[in-house]
Every structure is written in structure tokens, then in C-alpha cells.
C-alpha positions as CSV (number, residue, x, y, z in Angstrom):
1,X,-6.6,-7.0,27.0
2,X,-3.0,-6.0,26.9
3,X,-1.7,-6.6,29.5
4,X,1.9,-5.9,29.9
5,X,2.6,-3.9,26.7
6,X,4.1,-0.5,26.8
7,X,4.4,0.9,22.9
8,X,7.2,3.1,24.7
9,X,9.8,0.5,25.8
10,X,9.4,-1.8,22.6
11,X,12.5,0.3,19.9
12,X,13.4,-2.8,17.8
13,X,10.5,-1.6,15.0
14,X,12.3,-2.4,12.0
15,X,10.5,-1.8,8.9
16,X,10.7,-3.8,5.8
17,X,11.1,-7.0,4.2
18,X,13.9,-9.4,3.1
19,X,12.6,-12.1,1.2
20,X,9.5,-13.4,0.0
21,X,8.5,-17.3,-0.4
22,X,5.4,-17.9,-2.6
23,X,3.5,-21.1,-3.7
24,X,-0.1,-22.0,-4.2
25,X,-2.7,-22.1,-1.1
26,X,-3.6,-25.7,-3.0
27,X,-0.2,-26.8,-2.5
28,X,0.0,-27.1,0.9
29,X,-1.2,-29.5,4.1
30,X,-0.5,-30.7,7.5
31,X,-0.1,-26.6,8.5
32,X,-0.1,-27.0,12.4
33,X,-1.8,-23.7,14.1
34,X,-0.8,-23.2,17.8
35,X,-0.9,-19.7,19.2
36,X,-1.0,-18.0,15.9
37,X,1.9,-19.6,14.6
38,X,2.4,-21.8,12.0
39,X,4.5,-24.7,13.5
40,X,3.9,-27.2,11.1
41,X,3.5,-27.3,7.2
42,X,4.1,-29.5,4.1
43,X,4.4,-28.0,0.9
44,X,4.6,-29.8,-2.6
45,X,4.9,-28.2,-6.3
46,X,6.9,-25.4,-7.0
47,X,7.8,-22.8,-4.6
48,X,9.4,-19.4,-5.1
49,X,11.9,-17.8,-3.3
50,X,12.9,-13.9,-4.3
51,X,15.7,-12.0,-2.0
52,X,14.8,-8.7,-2.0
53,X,16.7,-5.1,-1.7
54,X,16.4,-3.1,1.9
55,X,13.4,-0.1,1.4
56,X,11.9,-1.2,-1.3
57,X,8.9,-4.3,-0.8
58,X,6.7,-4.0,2.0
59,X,3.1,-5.7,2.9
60,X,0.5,-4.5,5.0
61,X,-2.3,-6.5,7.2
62,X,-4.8,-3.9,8.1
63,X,-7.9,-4.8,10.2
64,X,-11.4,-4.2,8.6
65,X,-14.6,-4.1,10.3
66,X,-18.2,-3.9,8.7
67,X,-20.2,-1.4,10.8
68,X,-23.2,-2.6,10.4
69,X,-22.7,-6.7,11.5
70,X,-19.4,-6.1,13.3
71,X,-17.9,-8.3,10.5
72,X,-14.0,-8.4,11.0
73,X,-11.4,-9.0,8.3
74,X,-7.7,-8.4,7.5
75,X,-6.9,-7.0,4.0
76,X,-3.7,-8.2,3.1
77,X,-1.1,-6.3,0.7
78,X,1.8,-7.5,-0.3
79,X,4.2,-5.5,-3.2
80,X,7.4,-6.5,-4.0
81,X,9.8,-4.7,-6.2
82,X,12.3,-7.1,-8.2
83,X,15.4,-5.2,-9.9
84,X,16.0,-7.2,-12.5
85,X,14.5,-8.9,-15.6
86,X,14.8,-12.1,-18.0
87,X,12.9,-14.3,-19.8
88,X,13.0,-16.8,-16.7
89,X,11.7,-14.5,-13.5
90,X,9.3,-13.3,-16.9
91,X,7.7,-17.0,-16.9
92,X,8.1,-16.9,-12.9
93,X,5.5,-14.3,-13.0
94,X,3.2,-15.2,-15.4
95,X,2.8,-18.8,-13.2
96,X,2.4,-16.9,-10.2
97,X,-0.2,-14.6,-11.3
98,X,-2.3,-17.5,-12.3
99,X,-2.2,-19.1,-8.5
100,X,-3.9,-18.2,-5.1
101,X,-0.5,-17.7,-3.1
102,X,0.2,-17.9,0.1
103,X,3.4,-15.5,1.3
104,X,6.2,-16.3,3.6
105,X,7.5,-12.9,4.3
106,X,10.7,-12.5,6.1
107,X,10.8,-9.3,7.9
108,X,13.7,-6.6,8.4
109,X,14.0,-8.0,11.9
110,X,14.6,-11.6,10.9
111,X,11.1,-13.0,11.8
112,X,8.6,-14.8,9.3
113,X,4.7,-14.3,8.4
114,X,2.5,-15.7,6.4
115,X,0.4,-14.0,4.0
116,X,-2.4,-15.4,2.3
117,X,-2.7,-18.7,4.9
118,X,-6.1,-19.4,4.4
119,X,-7.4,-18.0,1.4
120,X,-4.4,-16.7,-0.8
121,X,-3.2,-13.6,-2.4
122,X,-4.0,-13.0,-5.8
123,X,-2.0,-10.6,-8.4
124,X,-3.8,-7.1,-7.9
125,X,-3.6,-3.9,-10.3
126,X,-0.4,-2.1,-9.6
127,X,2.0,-4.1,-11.2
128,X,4.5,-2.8,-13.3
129,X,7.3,-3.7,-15.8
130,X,9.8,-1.7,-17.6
131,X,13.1,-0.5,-18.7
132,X,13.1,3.3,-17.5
133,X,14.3,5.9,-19.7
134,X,17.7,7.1,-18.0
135,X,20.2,4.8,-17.9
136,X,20.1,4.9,-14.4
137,X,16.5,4.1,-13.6
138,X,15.1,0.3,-12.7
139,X,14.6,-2.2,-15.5
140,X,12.2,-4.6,-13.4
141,X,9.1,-5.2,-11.8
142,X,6.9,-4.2,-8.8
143,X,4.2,-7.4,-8.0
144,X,1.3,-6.0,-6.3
145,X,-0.8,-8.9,-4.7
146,X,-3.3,-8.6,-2.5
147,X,-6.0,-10.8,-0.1
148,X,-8.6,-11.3,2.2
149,X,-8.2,-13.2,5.3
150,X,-10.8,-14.0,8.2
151,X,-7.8,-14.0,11.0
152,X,-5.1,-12.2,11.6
153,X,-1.2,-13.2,10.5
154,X,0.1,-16.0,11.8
155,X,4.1,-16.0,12.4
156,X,6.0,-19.1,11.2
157,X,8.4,-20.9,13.4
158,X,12.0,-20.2,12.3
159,X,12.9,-23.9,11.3
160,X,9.2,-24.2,9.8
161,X,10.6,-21.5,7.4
162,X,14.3,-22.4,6.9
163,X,12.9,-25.9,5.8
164,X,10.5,-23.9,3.4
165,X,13.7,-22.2,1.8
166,X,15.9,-25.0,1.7
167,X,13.1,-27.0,-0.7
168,X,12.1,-23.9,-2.9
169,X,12.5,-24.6,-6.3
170,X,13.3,-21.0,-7.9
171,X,15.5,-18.3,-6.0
172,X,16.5,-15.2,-7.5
């Protein structure tokens, strides 16, 4: 089942994220499947691009199984922590919390996945906004969304995403 890989040799583990792209799962067509990666895709609408800091977002794909049928699912989570705060990212939020997203997460290591593909991320309990009280803590956000999906995370091709970026709409 798998063949070839040795947990021991692979080092370049990176954790992390470096940017997220977001826009509705009912935005989207012409997505192109081929060995788990999405090599194809058209957006339209809005899409939103955030640049994040090193160590602090991070998402997480975990495999669920129902004992009882043998019922298999991925439950995606995806929180991102923005350190910053106007009236603008503010109205960012508030459109998407009121979408089913899909996620384009750049990794640490320079790759791209998709969270969401299928059925979309939704904004979950967990999400915070504030000022602090020191002068020195965050005056921000944390965006907690989270998903069910029936497959596991598809990569995107590298040009697939650059395109993505180059046409989104709002970049912080």
C-alpha cells in the first residue's frame, strides 16, 4: 500500500502556512481532478487573498471513520490568525462568514491545498476579535472555519494557484 516510503528519510516536514485564498464553493467550475490534484479551475466573484505571519495559522485534515458502516470522512480545520484590524478586512469577514469557502492554503514548504473543494468550509466557533490590554498584545483576529469532506486534500498545481492569486480581488 506504500510502497516505497520510508517516514525516516523524508526531513523537509515544514509546518505551517503562508497564505490563505478563499472564495465561495458556488463560485467556482471547470476544476480538473487528476491524481488528487487540482489542475484545472475557473473562479468568478470575489476572491480573498490574506498573507499570513510564520507560526501562527495552521489547518488540519484528519481522517474520520464511523465504526459501525466503515463510513470514511476528512474533517477539515482551518484557523488563521490576522494581526491587524480596519473597517475594510472587518467587512472582509463578515462576507466570508456568510459563504461556503473553499481554501487555497499555501504551505511553509511552498506547496498548495485545497480546503473545502467539494463541500466548503464554513465559519466555526472559535473566532475571536480584539484589542488586548497591554500595549503589546495583538489587536486582530483568529478565523476558525471548519468542513466536512468525503475525500482527502487535493494539491493544486503551482500555476493553477499563481493564476488564482494574480486574479484575487482583496489581499492583505
Amino acid at each position: 500500500m506504500t510502497s516505497g516510503y520510508n517516514d525516516r528519510t523524508c526531513t523537509n516536514g515544514k509546518g505551517g502556512i503562508k497564505s490563505v485564498l478563499f472564495f465561495p464553493v458556488a463560485n467556482y467550475s471547470g476544476a480538473t481532478l487528476t491524481a488528487n490534484e487540482i489542475t484545472a479551475i475557473t473562479v468568478s466573484g470575489e476572491t480573498f487573498h490574506y498573507k499570513l505571519k510564520s507560526n501562527l495559522s495552521s489547518f488540519t485534515a484528519p481522517i474520520q471513520r464511523n465504526e459501525e458502516n466503515g463510513t470514511l470522512w476528512y474533517d477539515h480545520n482551518l484557523s488563521i490568525v490576522l494581526n491587524s484590524d480596519n473597517k475594510e478586512l472587518r467587512s472582509a469577514i463578515h462576507l466570508l462568514a456568510q459563504n461556503e469557502l473553499c481554501a487555497m492554503v499555501e504551505k511553509a514548504d511552498g506547496t498548495f491545498v485545497m480546503l473545502g473543494y467539494e463541500e466548503g468550509l464554513k465559519v466555526a466557533d472559535g473566532n475571536e476579535y480584539g484589542s488586548g490590554v497591554a500595549k503589546s498584545d495583538r489587536n486582530g483576529h483568529t478565523i476558525v472555519l471548519v468542513g466536512q469532506e468525503n475525500n482527502e486534500v487535493p494539491d493544486v498545481d503551482s500555476t493553477v494557484a499563481s493564476t488564482l492569486i494574480a486574479q484575487s480581488s482583496y489581499a492583505v
